[in-house]
C-alpha positions in Angstrom: 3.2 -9.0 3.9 -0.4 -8.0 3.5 -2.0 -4.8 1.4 -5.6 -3.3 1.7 -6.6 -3.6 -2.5 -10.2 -3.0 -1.3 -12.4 -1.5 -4.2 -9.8 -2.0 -6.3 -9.9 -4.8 -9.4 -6.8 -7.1 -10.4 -6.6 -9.0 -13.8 -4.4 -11.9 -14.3 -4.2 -13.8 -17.4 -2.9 -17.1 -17.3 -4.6 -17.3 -14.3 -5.8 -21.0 -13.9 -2.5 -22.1 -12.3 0.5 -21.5 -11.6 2.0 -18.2 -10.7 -1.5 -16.6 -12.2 -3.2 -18.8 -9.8 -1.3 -17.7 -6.6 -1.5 -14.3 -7.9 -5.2 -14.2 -7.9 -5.7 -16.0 -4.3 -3.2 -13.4 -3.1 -4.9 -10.4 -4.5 -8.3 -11.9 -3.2 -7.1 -12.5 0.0 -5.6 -8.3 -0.2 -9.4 -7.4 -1.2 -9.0 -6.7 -4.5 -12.2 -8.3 -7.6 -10.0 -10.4 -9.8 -10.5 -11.3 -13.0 -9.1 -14.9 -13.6 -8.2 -15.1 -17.3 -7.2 -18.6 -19.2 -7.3 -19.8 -22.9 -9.6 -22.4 -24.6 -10.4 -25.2 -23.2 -9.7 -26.9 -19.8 -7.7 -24.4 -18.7 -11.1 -21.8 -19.5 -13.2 -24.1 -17.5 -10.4 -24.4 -14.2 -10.0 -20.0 -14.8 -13.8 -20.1 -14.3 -13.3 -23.1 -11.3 -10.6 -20.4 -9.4 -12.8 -17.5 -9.8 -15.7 -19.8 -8.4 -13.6 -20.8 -5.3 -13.0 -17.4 -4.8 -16.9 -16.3 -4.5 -17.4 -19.2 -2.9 -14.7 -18.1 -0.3 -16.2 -14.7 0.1 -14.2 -12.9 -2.4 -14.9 -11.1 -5.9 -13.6 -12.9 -8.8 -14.9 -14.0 -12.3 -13.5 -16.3 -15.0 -12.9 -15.4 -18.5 -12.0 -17.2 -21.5 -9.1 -15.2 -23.2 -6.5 -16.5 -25.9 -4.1 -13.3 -25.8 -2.7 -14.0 -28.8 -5.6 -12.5 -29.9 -6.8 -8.9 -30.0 -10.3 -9.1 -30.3 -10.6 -11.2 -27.2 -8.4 -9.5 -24.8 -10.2 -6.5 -25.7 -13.0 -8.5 -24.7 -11.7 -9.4 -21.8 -11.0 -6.1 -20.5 -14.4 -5.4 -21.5 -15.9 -7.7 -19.4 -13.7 -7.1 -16.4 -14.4 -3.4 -16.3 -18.1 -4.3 -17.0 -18.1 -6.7 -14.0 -16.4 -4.3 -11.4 -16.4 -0.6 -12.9 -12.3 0.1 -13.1 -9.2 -1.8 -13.5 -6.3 -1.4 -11.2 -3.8 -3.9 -11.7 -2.8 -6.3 -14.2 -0.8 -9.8 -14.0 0.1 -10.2 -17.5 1.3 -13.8 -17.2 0.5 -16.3 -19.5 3.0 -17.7 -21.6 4.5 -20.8 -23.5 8.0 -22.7 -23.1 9.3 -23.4 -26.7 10.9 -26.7 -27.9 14.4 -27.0 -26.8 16.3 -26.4 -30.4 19.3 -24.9 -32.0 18.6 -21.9 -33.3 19.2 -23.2 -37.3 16.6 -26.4 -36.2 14.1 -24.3 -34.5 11.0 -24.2 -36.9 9.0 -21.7 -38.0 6.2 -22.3 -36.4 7.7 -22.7 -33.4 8.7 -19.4 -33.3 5.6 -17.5 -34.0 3.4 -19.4 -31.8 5.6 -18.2 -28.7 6.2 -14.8 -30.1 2.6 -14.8 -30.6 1.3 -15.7 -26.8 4.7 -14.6 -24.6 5.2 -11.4 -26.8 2.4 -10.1 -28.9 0.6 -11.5 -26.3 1.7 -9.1 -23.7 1.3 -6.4 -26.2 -3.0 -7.0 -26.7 -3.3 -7.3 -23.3 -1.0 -3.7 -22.2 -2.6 -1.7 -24.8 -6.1 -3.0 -23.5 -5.0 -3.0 -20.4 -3.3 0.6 -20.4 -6.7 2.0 -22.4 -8.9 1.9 -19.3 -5.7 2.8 -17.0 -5.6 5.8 -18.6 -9.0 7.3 -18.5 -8.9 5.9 -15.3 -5.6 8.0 -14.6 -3.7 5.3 -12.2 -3.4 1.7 -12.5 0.0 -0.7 -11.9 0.9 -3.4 -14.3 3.4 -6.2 -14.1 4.4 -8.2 -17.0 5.7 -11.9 -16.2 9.0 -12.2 -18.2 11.3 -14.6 -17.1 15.0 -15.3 -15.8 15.4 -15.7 -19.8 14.3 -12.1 -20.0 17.9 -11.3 -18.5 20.0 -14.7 -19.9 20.9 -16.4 -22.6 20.4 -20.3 -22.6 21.7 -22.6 -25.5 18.4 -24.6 -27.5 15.8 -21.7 -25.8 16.2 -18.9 -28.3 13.0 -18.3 -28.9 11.8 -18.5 -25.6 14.6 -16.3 -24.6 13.8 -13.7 -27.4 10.5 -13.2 -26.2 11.0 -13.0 -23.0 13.6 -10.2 -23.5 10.5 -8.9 -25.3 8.9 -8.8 -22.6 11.5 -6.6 -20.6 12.0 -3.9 -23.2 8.5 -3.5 -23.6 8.0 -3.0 -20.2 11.0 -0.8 -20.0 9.9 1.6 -22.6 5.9 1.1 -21.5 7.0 2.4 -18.2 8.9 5.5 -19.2 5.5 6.5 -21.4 3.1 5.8 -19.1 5.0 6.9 -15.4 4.0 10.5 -16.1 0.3 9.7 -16.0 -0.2 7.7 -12.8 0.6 4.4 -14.3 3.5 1.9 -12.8 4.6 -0.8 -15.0 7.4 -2.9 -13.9 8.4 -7.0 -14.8 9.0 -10.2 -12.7 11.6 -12.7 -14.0 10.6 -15.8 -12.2 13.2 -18.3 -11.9 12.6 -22.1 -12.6 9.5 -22.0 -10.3 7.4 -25.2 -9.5 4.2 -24.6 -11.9 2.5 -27.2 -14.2 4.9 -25.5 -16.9 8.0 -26.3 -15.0 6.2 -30.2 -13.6 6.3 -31.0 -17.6 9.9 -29.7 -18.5 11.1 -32.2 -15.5 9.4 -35.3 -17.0 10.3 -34.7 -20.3 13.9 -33.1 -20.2 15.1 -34.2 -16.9 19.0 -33.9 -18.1 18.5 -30.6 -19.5 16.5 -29.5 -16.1 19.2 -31.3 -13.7 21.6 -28.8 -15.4 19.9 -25.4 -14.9 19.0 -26.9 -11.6 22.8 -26.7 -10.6 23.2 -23.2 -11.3 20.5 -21.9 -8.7 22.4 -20.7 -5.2 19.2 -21.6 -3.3 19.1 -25.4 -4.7 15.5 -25.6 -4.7 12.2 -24.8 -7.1 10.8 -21.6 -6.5 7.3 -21.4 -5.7 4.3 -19.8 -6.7 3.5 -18.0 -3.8 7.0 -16.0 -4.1 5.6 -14.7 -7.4 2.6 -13.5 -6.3 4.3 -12.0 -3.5 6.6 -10.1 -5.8 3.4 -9.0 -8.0 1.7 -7.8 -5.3 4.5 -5.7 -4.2 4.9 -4.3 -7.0 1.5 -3.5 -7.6 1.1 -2.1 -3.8 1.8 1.9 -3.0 5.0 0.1 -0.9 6.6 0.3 -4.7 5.5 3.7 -5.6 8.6 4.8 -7.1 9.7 1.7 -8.8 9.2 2.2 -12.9 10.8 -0.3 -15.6 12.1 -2.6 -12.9 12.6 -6.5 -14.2 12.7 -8.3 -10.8 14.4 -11.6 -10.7 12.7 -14.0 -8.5 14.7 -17.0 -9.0 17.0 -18.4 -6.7 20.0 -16.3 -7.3 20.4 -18.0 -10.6 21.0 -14.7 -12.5 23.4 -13.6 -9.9 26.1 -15.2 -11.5 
């Protein structure tokens, strides 16, 4: 399915690969400026490389180093994306971390804040931000990338879990505030999806994958692109009654 975003700007953090990746070529494609946002580092310098394709392509984009984790620079970067294009109309809110597979009395410390910090909090700087400009603006859709462990528990992934059911409250409660003024907000819960994320889980805990692997219906990876497609959608007028929703996107694994 295709949408008309022309004139209207998309942000998507995370946005170097992956589901961000295919969420900023689709939203290109649509018409929309994107913003491609990406933490320190090589992943800062491929965000910049996608937002150059795109230009290259025709399209509007940029690339922005962002770690969300931190306020000051997605304040920053919502700065600069509004300075760059003159509104915001949609936000990806997508990056995240996977968590060492632990029991819960293993897990350390440290551990646990670091993924709180980007898959949570993280989603936090970025909404308020985000939801800032929106709401001068009075409209703008947002969709938060939780995960199929926003809606399930997994044994050795609670702290991934946690935050990701994080992520779906806050949404949840984001979305009753913020519906009255023109502003959608709404989840995806991607399944186990064939990203660089998902590539490394494989190599390194191919027992442990081979086992979630037999509880998806559709016996296959997800991809990307069926992400994106769900972002869009929800970010289109086509979902213009749909508040709070967490959309699995995975398979049918959290059918059972």
């Amino acid at each position: 399915m295709k949408y008309s975003f022309i004139n209207q700007v998309a942000l998507i953090t995370g946005g170097a690969s992956g589901m961000g990746l295919a969420a900023a070529q689709a939203f290109a494609e649509s018409g929309a400026a994107v913003a491609i946002a990406d933490v320190n580092g090589e992943a800062a310098k491929a965000a910049k490389a996608a937002a150059k394709t795109l230009t290259d392509a025709g399209h509007k984009a940029i690339g922005i180093r962002c770690d969300v984790a931190n306020m000051a620079e997605v304040e920053a970067m919502v700065d600069r994306t509004v300075a760059a294009f003159g509104r915001l109309d949609f936000a990806f809110n997508n990056a995240g971390v996977q968590s060492p597979v632990a029991e819960t009395a293993d897990a350390r410390p440290e551990d646990y804040d670091f993924v709180m910090g980007v898959n949570l909090r993280g989603i936090w700087n970025c909404m308020k931000y985000e939801l800032l400009q929106m709401r001068r603006q009075g409209s703008g859709a947002i969709v938060n990338n939780s995960s199929l462990g926003g809606l399930v528990g997994i044994a050795e992934r609670g702290i991934y879990h946690a935050s990701k059911h994080g992520v779906v409250g806050l949404t949840k409660s984001a979305g009753l505030e913020y519906a009255p003024k023109g502003i959608r907000i709404n989840a995806v819960c991607p399944g186990i999806i064939e990203t660089p994320m998902v590539t490394g889980m494989l190599e390194s805990q191919p027992e442990a994958m081979a086992e979630l692997m037999k509880e998806v219906p559709m016996a296959r990876l997800g991809r990307a692109e069926e992400v994106a497609a769900a972002v869009l959608w929800l970010c289109s007028p086509a979902a213009s009654f749909v508040i709070g929703h967490a959309l699995p996107v995975d398979g049918g694994y959290t059918v059972r």
